[in-house]
C-alpha positions in Angstrom: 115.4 110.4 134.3 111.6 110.5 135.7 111.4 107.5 138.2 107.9 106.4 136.4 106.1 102.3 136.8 104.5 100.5 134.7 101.3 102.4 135.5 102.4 104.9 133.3 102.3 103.6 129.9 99.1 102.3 128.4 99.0 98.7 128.0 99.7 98.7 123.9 103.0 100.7 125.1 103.3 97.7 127.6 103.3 95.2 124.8 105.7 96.9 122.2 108.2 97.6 125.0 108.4 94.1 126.2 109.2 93.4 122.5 112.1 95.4 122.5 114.1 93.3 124.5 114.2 90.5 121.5 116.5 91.1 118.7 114.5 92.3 116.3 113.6 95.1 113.8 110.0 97.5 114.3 109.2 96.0 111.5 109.4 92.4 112.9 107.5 94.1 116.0 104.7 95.5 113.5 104.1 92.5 111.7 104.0 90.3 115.1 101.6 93.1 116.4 99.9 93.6 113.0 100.1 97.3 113.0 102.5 99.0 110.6 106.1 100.3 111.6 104.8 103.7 112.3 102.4 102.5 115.0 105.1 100.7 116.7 107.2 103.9 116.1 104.8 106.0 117.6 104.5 103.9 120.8 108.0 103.6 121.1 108.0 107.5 120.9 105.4 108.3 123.6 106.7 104.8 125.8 110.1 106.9 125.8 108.9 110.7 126.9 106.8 108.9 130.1 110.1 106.5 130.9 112.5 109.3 130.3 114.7 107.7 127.9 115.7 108.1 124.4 117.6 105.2 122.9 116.2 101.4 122.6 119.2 100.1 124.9 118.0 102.2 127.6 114.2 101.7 126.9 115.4 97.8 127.1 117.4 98.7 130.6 114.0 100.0 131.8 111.7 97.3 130.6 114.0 94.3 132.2 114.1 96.6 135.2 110.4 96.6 135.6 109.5 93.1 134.8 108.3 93.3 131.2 
């Protein structure tokens, strides 16, 4: 797993990341961020390939790791 910071994601990855960590569908994510599903799903996507992870547990791991 790349050892990457915050620094790496842009700041819209940033924002969907930190919502992650709530219990909460993409959709609940999209309509809070009032984008639609696919948006968030494409953040998700890239925020993954530059942290190095593939599931949401571990994207969540890596968010409460690094302060978001």
């Amino acid at each position: 797993m790349p050892t990457v910071g915050l620094s790496a994601l842009t700041q819209r990855e940033r924002v969907v990341m930190g919502e992650l960590g709530e219990d909460i569908t993409l959709e609940d994510i999209a309509a809070r961020l009032w984008v639609t599903r696919n948006t968030v799903k494409t953040q998700l996507r890239s925020a993954y390939r530059k942290i190095g992870v593939s599931t949401r547990a571990e994207a969540v791991a890596w968010a409460r790791a690094h302060g978001l």
